[in-house]
C-alpha positions in Angstrom: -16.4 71.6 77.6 -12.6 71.1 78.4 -13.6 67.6 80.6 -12.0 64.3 79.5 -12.0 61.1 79.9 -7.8 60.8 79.6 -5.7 64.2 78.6 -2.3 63.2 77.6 0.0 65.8 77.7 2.6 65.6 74.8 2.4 64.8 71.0 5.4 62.6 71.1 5.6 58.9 70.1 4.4 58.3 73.9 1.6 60.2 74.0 0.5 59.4 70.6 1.0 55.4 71.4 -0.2 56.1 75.2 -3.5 58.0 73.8 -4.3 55.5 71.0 -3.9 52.1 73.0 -5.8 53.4 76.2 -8.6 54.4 73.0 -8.1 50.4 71.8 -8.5 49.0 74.6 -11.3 51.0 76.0 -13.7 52.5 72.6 -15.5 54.7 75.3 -13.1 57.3 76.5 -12.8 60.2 75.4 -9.1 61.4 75.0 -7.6 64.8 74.5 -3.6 65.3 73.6 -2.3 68.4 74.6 1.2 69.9 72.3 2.7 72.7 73.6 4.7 73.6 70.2 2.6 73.8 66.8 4.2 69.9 65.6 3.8 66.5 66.5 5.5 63.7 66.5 9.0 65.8 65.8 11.4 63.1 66.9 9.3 60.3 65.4 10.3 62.7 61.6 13.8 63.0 61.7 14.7 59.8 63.8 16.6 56.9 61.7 17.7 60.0 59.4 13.6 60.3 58.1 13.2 56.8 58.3 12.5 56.3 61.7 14.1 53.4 63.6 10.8 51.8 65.1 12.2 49.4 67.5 15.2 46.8 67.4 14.9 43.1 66.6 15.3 41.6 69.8 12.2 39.6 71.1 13.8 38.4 74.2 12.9 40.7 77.5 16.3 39.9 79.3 18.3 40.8 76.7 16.5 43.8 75.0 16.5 45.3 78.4 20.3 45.1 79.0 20.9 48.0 76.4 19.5 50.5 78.6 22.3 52.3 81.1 19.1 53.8 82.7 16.2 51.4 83.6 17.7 48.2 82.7 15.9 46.2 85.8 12.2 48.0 85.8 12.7 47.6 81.7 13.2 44.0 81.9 9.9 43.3 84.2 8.2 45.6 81.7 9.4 43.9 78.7 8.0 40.5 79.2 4.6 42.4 79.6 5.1 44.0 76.4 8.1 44.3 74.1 9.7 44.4 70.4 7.4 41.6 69.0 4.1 42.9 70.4 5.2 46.8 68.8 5.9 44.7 65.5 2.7 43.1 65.3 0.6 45.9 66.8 2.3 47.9 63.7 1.1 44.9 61.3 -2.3 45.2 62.5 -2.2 48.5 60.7 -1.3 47.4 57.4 2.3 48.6 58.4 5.0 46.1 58.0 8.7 46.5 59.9 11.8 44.9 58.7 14.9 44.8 60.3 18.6 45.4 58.9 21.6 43.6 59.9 22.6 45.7 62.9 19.1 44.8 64.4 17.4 48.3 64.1 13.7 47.9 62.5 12.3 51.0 60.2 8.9 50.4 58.5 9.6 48.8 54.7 8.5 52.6 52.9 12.0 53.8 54.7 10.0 56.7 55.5 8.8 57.8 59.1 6.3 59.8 57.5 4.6 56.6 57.4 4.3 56.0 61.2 3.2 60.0 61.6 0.2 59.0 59.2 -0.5 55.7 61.0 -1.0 57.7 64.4 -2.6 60.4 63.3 -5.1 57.9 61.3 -5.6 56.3 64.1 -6.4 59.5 66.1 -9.0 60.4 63.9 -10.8 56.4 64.2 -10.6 57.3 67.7 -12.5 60.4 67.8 -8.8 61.3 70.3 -8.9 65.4 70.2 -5.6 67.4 69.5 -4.8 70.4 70.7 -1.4 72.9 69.7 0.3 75.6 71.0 -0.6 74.5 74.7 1.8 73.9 77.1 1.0 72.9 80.5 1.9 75.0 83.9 0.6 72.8 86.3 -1.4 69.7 87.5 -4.0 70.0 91.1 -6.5 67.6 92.0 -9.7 68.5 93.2 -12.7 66.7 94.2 -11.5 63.6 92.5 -10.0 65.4 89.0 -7.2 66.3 87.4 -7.1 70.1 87.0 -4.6 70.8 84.1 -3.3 74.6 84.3 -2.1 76.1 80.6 0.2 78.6 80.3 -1.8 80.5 78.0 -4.6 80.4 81.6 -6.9 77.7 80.1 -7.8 74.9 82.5 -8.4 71.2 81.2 -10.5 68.6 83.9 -9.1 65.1 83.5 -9.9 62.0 85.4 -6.5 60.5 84.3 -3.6 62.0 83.2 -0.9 60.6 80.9 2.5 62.5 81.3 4.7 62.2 78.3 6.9 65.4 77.5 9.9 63.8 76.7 13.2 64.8 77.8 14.7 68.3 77.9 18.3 69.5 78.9 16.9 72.1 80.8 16.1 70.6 84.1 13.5 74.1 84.5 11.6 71.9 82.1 10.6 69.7 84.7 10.1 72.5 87.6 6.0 72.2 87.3 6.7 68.1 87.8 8.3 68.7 90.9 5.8 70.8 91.7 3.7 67.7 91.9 6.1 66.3 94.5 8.1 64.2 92.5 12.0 63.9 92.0 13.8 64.7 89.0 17.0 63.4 88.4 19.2 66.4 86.6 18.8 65.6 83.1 22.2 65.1 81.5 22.5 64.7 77.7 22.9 60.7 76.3 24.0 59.7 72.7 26.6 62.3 71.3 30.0 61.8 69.7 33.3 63.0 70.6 35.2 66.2 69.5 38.8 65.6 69.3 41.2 68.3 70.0 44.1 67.4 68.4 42.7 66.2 64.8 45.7 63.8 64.1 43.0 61.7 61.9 40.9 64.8 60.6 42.2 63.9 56.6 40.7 60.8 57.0 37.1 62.0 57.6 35.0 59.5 56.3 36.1 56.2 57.2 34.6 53.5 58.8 36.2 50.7 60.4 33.3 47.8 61.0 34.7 46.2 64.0 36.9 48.6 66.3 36.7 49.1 70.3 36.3 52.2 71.8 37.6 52.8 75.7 38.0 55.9 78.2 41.1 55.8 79.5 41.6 55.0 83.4 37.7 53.5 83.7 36.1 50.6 82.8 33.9 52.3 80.0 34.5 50.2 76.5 32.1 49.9 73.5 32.8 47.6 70.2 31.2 48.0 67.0 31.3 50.5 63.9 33.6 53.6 64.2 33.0 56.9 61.7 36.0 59.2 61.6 34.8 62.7 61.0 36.1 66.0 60.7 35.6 67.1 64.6 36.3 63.8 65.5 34.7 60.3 66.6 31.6 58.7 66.1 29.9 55.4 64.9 27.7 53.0 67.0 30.4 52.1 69.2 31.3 55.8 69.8 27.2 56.3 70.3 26.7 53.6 72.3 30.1 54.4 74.9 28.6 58.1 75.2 25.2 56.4 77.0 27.2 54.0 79.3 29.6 56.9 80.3 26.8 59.7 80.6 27.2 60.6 83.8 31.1 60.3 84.1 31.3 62.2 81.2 29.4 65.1 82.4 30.9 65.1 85.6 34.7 65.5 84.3 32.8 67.9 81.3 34.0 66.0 78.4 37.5 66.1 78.5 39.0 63.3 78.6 41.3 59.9 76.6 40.0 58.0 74.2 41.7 55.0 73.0 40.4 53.4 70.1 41.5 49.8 68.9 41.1 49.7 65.2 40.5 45.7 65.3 38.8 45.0 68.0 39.3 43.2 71.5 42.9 41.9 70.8 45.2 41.8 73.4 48.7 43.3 72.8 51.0 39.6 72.4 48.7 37.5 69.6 48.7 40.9 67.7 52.6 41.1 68.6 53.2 37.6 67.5 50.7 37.8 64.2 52.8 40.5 63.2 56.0 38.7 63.6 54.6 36.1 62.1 54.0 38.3 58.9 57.7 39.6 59.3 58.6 36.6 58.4 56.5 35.1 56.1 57.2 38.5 54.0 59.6 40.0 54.8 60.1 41.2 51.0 56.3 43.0 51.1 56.4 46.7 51.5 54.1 47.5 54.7 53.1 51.6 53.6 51.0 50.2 51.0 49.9 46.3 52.0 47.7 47.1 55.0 46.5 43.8 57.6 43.4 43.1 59.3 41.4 44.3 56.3 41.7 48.0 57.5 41.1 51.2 54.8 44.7 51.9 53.7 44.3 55.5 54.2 44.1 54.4 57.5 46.9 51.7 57.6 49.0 54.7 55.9 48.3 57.0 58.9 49.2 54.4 61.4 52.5 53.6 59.4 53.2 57.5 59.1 52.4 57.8 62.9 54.8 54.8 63.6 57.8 56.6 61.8 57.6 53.8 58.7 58.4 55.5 55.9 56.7 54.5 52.3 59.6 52.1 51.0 60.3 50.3 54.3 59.5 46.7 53.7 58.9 44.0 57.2 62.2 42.6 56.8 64.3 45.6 57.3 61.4 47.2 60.0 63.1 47.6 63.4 61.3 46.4 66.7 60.7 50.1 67.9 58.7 50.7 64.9 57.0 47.3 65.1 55.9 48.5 68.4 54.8 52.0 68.0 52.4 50.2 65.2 50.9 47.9 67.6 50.8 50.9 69.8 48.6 52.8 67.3 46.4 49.5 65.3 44.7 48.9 69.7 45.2 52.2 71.4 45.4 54.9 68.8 45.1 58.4 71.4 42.0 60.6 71.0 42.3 64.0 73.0 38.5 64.5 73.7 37.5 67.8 74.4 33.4 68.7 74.2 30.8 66.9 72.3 28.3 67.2 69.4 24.8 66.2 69.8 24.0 62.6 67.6 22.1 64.0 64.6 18.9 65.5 65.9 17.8 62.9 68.3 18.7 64.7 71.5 18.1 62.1 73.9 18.6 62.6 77.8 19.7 60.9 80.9 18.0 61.8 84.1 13.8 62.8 84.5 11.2 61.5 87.0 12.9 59.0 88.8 11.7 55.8 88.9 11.1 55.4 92.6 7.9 57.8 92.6 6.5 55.7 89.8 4.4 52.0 90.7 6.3 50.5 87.8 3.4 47.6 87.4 0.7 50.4 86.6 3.1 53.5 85.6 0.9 55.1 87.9 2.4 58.1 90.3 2.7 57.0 93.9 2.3 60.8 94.7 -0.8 61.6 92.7 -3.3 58.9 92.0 -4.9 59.0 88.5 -1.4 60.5 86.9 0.6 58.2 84.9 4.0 58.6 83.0 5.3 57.2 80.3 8.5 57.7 77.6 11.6 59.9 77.9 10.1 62.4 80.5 11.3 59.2 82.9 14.9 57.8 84.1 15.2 56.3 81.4 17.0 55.6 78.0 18.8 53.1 75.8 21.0 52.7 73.3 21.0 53.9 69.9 19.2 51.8 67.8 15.8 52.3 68.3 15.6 51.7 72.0 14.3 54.5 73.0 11.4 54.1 71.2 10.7 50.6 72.2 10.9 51.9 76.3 8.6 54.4 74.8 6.1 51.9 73.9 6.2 49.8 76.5 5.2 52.6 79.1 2.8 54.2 77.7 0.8 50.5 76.5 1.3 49.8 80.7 -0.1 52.8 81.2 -2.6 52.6 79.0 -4.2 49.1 80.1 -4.2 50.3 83.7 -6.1 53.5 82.3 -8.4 52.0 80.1 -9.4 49.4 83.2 -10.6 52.1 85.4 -14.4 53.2 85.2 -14.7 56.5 83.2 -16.3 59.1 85.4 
């Protein structure tokens, strides 16, 4: 008998979560996740680098919904339904305990996602929830009151609910059979990647981090700070990460070409640097600058912006000219990075752009086209930061979804 209760379709972190919490909060229903590849829970493995970055440390709705460039506003009703905390103690009801690290991302204390793969699929089995692989869906009608899901492979699953939660896809023929349904998809663009740089100036010094720099596009209002990572194609780092979101959708449209200028410490403006430096000048004037870098930077760094500033190894302040003084000020807040292309962030492909938000009732995560169909995760408008965002939206959708799902009578 292919009839169920609830059939979620995708083994991701949303349809695992969506599946178990509808099972938690209603014992009765029987619940069938449908996998169209032969692995589950692949993002939830390699995310965090195999430790898997759970969720981030911020408890307050307002502000943990402010790091998403997609969904900020619907995120921040959702959020004071269900956020971080509620994910961190639901975890802890498992035996599972989360800690967080400076930057705010939370992994489980084993530092292994293999952990939360266990927990789900533990939980899976205590729920009697069914799994089936290899089964990718074609299509979705409704008749006489039921969900009629259509396989590729020509089976045909009967659902009274549906939870929809097949992540994102670059592909926007991924979502064809959605819009089938008579929803809108917004184009799906990719989100989180790093920037190739073209010209290479800083290639020697792939490697090294600065803790606090600033990251802007040139001619836009686009500006990250945090943690930059040079690397051998170029830029990257949280603040690099993080920029890439915000600027999605400009990015794409001018296809990654375009200046990046990268301020090595921080939001300074251009006089109080001018004036520290002066300051130094004179205090030593006797100190060679090649090898005494400021501002705590890496000297292989410091060097580079010396070199780049024409100041040669034995040049001390006393005896450095103004036009050098300036091309140094030039390159310490707006060294010039020739961006041309990106490379995807790791393996966490994330997207911007899915089922847009307006065809969802965002208090139920219900469809407004199709009654009994629900969404939840990545396959929607929306995503976050790195940092373990993403995840968190994850959660929060599918457990919306799930309560609405697990109040309605089973047929």
């Amino acid at each position: 008998m292919n009839s169920f209760d609830l059939i979620v379709i995708g083994g991701g972190a949303a349809g695992f979560y969506g599946a178990i919490q509808s099972a938690e909060l209603n014992p009765e229903l029987s619940v069938l996740i449908l996998e169209k590849s032969n692995k589950l829970l692949s993002k939830v493995k390699v995310s965090g680098g195999g430790r898997c970055n759970v969720t981030q440390h911020c408890f307050d709705a307002t502000q943990l919904a402010k790091h998403y460039p997609r969904g900020e506003k619907p995120l921040k009703s959702l959020f004071k339904k269900y956020q971080a905390q509620d994910v961190v103690e639901w975890f802890a009801s498992k035996r599972i305990t989360l800690k967080a690290e400076d930057d705010g991302r939370m992994f489980p204390i084993t530092d292994s996602s293999q952990t939360i793969i266990d927990c789900f699929l533990n939980e899976a089995i205590k729920h009697k929830i069914k799994i089936e692989l290899d089964t990718a869906v074609s299509g979705i009608t409704q008749q006489q009151g039921h969900l009629h899901i259509q396989c590729i492979s020509g089976k045909v699953y009967i659902a009274k609910k549906v939870l929809l939660a097949t992540g994102g896809n670059p592909n926007l023929q991924f979502y064809q059979w959605i819009q089938n349904l008579g929803h809108q998809v917004i184009p799906p663009i990719p989100s989180l990647f790093t920037f190739n740089d073209s010209q290479k100036q800083f290639k020697e010094l792939m490697g090294i981090a600065v803790p606090n720099a600033e990251v802007k596009i040139a001619s836009t209002k686009f500006s990250q700070s945090g943690p930059v990572l040079i690397t051998h194609w170029g830029l990257s780092g949280p603040a690099v990460i993080k920029l890439s979101a915000w600027a999605a959708a400009y990015l794409h449209q001018i296809n990654y070409q375009f200046t990046a200028l990268v301020s090595w410490i921080g939001n300074v403006k251009e006089d109080i640097l001018r004036e520290e430096l002066i300051n130094h000048k004179a205090k030593h004037g006797k100190q060679k600058v090649y090898n005494n870098p400021l501002f705590a930077l890496p000297i292989r760094l410091w060097q580079l912006l010396c070199s780049l500033a024409e100041i040669d190894e034995q040049k001390i302040w006393a005896e450095l000219p103004q036009k050098n003084i300036n091309k140094l000020i030039e390159g310490l807040i707006r060294s010039s990075f020739q961006i041309k292309g990106k490379t995807t962030f790791k393996e966490e492909f994330v997207t911007c752009g899915g089922v847009a938000l307006g065809d969802v009732d965002l208090e139920t995560m219900e469809s407004k086209k199709i009654k009994n169909l629900f969404f939840a995760g990545e396959v929607l408008n929306i995503d976050g930061e790195t940092g373990g965002y993403n995840f968190q939206a994850a959660w929060t959708t599918s457990y919306i979804a799930a309560r609405k799902i697990s109040e309605r009578n089973a047929v």
